[in-house]
C-alpha positions as CSV (number, residue, x, y, z in Angstrom):
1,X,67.7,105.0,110.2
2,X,68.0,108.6,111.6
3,X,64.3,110.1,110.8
4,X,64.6,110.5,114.6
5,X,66.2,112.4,117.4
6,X,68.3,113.3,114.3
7,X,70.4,116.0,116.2
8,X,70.9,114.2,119.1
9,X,74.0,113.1,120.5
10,X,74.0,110.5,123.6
11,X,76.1,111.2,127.1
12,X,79.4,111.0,127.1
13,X,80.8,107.6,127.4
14,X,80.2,104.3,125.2
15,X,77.0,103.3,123.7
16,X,76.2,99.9,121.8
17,X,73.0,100.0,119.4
18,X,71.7,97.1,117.4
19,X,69.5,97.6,114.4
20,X,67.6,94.8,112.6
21,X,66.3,95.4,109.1
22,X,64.0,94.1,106.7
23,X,63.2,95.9,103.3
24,X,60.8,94.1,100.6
25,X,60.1,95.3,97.3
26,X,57.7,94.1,95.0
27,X,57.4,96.1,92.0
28,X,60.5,97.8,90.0
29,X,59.4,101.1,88.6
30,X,60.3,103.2,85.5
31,X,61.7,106.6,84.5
32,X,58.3,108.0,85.4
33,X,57.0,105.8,88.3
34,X,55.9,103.2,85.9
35,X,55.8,99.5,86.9
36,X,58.0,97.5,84.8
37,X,58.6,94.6,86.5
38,X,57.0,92.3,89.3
39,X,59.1,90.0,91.4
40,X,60.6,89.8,95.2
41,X,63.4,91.9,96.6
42,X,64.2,91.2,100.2
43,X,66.9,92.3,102.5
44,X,67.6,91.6,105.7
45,X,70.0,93.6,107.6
46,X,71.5,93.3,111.0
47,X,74.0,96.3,112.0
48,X,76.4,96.7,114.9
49,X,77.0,100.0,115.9
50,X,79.8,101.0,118.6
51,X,79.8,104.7,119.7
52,X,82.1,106.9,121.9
53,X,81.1,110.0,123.1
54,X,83.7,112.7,124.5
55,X,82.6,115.5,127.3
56,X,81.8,118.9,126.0
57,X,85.0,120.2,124.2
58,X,86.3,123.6,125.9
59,X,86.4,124.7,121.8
60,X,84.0,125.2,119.5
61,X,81.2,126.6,121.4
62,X,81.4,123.4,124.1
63,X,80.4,120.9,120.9
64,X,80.7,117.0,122.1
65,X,82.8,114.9,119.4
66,X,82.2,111.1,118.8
67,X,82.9,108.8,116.9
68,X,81.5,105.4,115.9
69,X,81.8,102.0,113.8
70,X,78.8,100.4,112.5
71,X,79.2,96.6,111.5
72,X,76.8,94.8,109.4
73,X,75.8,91.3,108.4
74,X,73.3,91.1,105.5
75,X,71.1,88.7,103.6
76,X,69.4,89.5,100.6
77,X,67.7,88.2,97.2
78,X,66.3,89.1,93.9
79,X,63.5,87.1,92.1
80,X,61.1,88.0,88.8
81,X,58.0,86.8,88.5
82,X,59.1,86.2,84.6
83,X,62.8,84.6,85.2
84,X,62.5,83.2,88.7
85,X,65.5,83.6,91.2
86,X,68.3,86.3,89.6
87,X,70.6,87.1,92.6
88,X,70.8,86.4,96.0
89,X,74.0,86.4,99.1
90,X,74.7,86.3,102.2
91,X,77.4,87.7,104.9
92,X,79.3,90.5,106.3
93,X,78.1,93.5,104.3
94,X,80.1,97.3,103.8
95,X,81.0,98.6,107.1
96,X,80.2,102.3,107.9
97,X,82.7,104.3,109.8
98,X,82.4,108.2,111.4
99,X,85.2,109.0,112.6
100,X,83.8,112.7,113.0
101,X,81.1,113.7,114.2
102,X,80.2,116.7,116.3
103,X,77.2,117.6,118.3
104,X,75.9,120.8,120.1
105,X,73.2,121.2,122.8
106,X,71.1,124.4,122.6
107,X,68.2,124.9,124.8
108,X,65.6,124.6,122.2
109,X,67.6,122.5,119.9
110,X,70.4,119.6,119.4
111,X,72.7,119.5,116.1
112,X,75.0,117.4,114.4
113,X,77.5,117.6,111.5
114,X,79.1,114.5,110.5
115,X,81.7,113.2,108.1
116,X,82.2,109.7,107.8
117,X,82.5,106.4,104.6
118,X,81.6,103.6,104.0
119,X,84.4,100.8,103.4
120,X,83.5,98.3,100.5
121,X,84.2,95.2,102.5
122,X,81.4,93.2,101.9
123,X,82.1,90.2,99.5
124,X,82.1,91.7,95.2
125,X,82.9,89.9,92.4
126,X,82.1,91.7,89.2
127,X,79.4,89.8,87.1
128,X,78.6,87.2,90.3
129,X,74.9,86.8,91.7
130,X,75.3,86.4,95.3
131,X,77.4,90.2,96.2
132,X,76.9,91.4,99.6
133,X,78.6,94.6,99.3
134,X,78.8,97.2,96.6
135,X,82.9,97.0,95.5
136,X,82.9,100.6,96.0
137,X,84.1,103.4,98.4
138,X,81.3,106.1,99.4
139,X,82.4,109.5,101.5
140,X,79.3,110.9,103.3
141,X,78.7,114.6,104.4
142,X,75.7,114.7,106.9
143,X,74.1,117.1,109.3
144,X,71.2,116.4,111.7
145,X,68.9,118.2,113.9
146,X,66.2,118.0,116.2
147,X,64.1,121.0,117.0
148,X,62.1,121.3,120.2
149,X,58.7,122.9,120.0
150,X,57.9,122.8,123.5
151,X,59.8,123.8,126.7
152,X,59.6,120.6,128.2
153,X,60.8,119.0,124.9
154,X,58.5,116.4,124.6
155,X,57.8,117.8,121.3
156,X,60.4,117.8,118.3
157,X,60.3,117.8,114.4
158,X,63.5,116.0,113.5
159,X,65.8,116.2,110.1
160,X,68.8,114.7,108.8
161,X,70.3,115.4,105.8
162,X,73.0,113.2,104.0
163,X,75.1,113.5,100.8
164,X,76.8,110.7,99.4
165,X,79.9,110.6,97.1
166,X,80.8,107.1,95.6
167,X,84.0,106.0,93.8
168,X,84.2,103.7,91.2
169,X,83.2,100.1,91.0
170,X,86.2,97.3,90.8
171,X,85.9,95.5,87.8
172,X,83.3,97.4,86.1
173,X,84.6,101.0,86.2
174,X,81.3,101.9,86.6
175,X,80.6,105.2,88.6
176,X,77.3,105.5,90.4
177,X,75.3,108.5,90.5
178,X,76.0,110.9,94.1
179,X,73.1,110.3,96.2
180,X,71.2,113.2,98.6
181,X,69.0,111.4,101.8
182,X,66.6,112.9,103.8
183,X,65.0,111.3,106.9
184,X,62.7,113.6,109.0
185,X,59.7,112.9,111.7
186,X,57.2,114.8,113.9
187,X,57.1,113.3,117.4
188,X,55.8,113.5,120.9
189,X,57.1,112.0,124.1
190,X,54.3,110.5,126.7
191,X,56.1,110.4,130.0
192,X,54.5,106.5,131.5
193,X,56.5,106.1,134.6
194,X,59.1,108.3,136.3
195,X,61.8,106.4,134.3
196,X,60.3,105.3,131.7
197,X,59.0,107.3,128.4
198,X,57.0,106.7,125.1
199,X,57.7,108.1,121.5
200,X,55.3,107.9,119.1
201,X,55.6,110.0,115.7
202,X,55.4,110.2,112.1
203,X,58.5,109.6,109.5
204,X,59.5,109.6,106.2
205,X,62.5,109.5,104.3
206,X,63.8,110.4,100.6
207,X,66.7,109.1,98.5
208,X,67.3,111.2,95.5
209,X,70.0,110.2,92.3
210,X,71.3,113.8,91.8
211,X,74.2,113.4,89.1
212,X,74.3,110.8,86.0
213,X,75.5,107.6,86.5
214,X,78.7,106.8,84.3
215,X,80.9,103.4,82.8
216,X,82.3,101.9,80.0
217,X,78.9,99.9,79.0
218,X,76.1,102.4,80.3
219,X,73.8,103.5,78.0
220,X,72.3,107.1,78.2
221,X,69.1,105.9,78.8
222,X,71.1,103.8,82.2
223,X,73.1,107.3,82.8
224,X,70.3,109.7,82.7
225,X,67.6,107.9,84.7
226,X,68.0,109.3,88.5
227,X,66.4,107.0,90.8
228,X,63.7,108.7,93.5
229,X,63.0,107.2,96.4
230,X,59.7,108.6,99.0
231,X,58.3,106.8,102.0
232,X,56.2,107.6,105.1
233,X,55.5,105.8,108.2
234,X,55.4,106.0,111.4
235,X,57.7,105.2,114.6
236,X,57.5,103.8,118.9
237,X,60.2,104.1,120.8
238,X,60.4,103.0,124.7
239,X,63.2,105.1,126.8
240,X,64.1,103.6,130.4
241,X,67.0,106.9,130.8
242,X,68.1,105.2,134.2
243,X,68.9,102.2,133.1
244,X,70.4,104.0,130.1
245,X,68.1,101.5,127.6
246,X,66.3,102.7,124.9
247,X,64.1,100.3,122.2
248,X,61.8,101.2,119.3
249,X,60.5,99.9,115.6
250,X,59.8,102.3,112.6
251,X,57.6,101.2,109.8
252,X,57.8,103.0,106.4
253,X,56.1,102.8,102.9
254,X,57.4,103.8,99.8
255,X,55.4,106.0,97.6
256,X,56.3,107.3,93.8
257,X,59.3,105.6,93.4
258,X,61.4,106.4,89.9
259,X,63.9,104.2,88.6
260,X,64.2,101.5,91.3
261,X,62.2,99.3,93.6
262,X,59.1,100.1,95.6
263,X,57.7,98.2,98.4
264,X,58.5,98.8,102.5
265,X,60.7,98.8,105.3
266,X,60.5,98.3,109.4
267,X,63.5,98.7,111.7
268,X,63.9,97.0,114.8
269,X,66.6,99.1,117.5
270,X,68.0,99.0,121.0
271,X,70.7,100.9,121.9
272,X,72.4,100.2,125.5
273,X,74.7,103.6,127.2
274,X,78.0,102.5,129.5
């Protein structure tokens, strides 16, 4: 979701983005990449994000603060090609709140460092097959930047890094594994019109299980096997800056997955500044 303009924070003021989702996954692979299961996992994912931005701070070093709210409504289902349907629900999903974040403007770079959690209030019910959330608080430490390696910054290599700390699951004490992301992209903005500008670009992202995964019935075999998570892709965006609209899609395949699903994703945005 943040492979690009990672470090950038919009103009002061309010800002609405909408961001569809689809991920399928057809194959569940092992410890060591190996497939062990065929089937269908599908999610579809529609989030609500609400932004403020403040005017440069006369502290630290001029930094702009926001904050922002994202809402989502999700949809998702798991089959096997063995045991037919297993799982599958519908609703409002976890919701996904920053109530920190600040951003800096240099002249050949834009940063971020952000603290925010997500809120576990998506319908859970230990031991039921149609969840929408995860019944469990996660605090998140992130940072994002976007380098410029032209004056005119039309060219940027992008990164955001994100660490996440859950809590434990209601009704099954179970404690997942802490989680590091990393989205990142190489992209190149093609002025079309004198207010209106194309991105195109490569991205990727990783998801990487860095600590055991702990509960009352988890085996060592459950606790010790660290998902990994690798995809590349590539992204569009359209930028009309005086109508304050922007629009774009990003495409990504997964690659030497461990421990989870493997299959693909595309995102669908449009953000509008007030």
């Amino acid at each position: 979701m943040s492979a690009t303009n990672s470090g950038v924070t919009p103009e002061p003021g309010f800002t609405y983005a909408n961001l569809f989702l689809f991920y399928g996954r057809d194959t569940l692979r092992g410890t060591d990449g190996e497939i062990t299961a065929t089937g269908r996992h599908s999610l579809l994912m529609d989030m609500n994000s609400f932004a403020w931005v403040s005017k440069p701070l006369r502290t630290l070093g001029g930094a702009l603060y926001s904050a922002s709210a994202t809402l989502p409504v999700a949809d998702n289902s798991l089959s096997s090609d063995e045991d037919g349907s297993i799982s599958g629900g519908g609703g409002f999903a976890d919701s996904y709140y920053q109530p920190l974040i600040l951003g800096w403007r240099k002249k050949r770079a834009d940063i971020r460092t952000i603290y925010g959690f997500l809120a576990p209030t998506g319908r859970f019910n230990a031991g039921a097959n149609d969840n929408v959330g995860s019944g469990y608080w996660t605090h998140v430490l992130a940072a994002g930047e976007t380098v410029y390696l032209t004056k005119n910054k039309a060219t940027a290599i992008s990164a955001f890094e994100m660490y996440e700390f859950h809590g434990v699951q209601q009704g099954t004490q179970i404690h997942p594994g802490e989680t590091f992301d990393l989205d990142y992209s190489l992209t190149h903005v093609f002025p079309l019109q004198s207010d209106l500008s194309l991105q195109l670009g490569l991205v990727g992202y990783g998801q990487y299980q860095t600590t055991d995964k702990t509960g009352p019935n988890i085996t060592l075999a459950q606790s010790t096997a660290h998902y990994k998570v690798n995809a590349l892709g590539f992204t569009s965006n359209v930028t009309l800056p005086a109508r304050k609209v922007s629009t774009g899609v990003k495409f990504f395949k997964e690659f030497a997955d461990k421990s989870t699903f493997q299959g693909y994703s595309v995102q669908i945005s449009i953000a509008v500044s007030f």
